[in-house]
N, C-alpha and C positions, 0 to 999 in steps of 0.2 A: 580390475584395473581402474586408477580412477585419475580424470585429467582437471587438472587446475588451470583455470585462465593462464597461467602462466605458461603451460605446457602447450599454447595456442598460437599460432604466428599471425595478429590480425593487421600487420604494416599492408597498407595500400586497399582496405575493406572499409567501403564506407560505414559509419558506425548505424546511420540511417538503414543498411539495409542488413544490418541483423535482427531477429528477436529480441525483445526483452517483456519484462513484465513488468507494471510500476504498480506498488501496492500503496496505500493511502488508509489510514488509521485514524480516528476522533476520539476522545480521551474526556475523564470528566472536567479535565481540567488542566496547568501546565505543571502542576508541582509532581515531579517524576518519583517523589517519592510514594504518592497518596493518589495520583491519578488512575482511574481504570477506563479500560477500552470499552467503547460503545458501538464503535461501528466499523467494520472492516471491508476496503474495498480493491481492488482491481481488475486493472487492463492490460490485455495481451496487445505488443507495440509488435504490429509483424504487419508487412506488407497483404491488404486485400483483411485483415482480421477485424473481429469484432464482436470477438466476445470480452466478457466482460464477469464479476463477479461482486457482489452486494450484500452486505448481510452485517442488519441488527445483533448488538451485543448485551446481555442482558448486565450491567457494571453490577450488579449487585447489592448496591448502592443508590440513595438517592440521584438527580442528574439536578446539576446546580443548573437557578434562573441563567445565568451565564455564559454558560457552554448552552444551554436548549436556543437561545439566540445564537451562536455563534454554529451552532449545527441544525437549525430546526427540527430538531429529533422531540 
């Protein structure tokens, strides 16, 4: 069985106290055709939580002077 947000009644749930995760991604660069991932991260958004998740990307690729400032990687 599988349930879709929409198959979920959340009128009168404040949105603050559900779960969610926010994940966060650094890239070598903004051109989405050429850019590669360098670093991938996330946070569990749940009341009393704290974990969390971190982790270098090897791009495969040089890392432009540009992006190494804008992510001190």
């Amino acid at each position: 069985m599988t349930v879709s947000a929409l198959d979920i009644d959340l009128n009168g749930i404040p949105l603050g106290s559900l779960p969610a995760i926010a994940l966060d991604t650094e890239t070598t660069g903004l051109n989405v055709a050429d850019a590669r991932i360098v670093q991938i991260g996330a946070v569990r958004l749940a009341p009393g939580a704290t974990d969390f998740f971190d982790m270098l990307v090897n791009p495969g690729v040089a890392i432009s002077p540009g992006s190494t400032e804008i992510h001190h990687i």
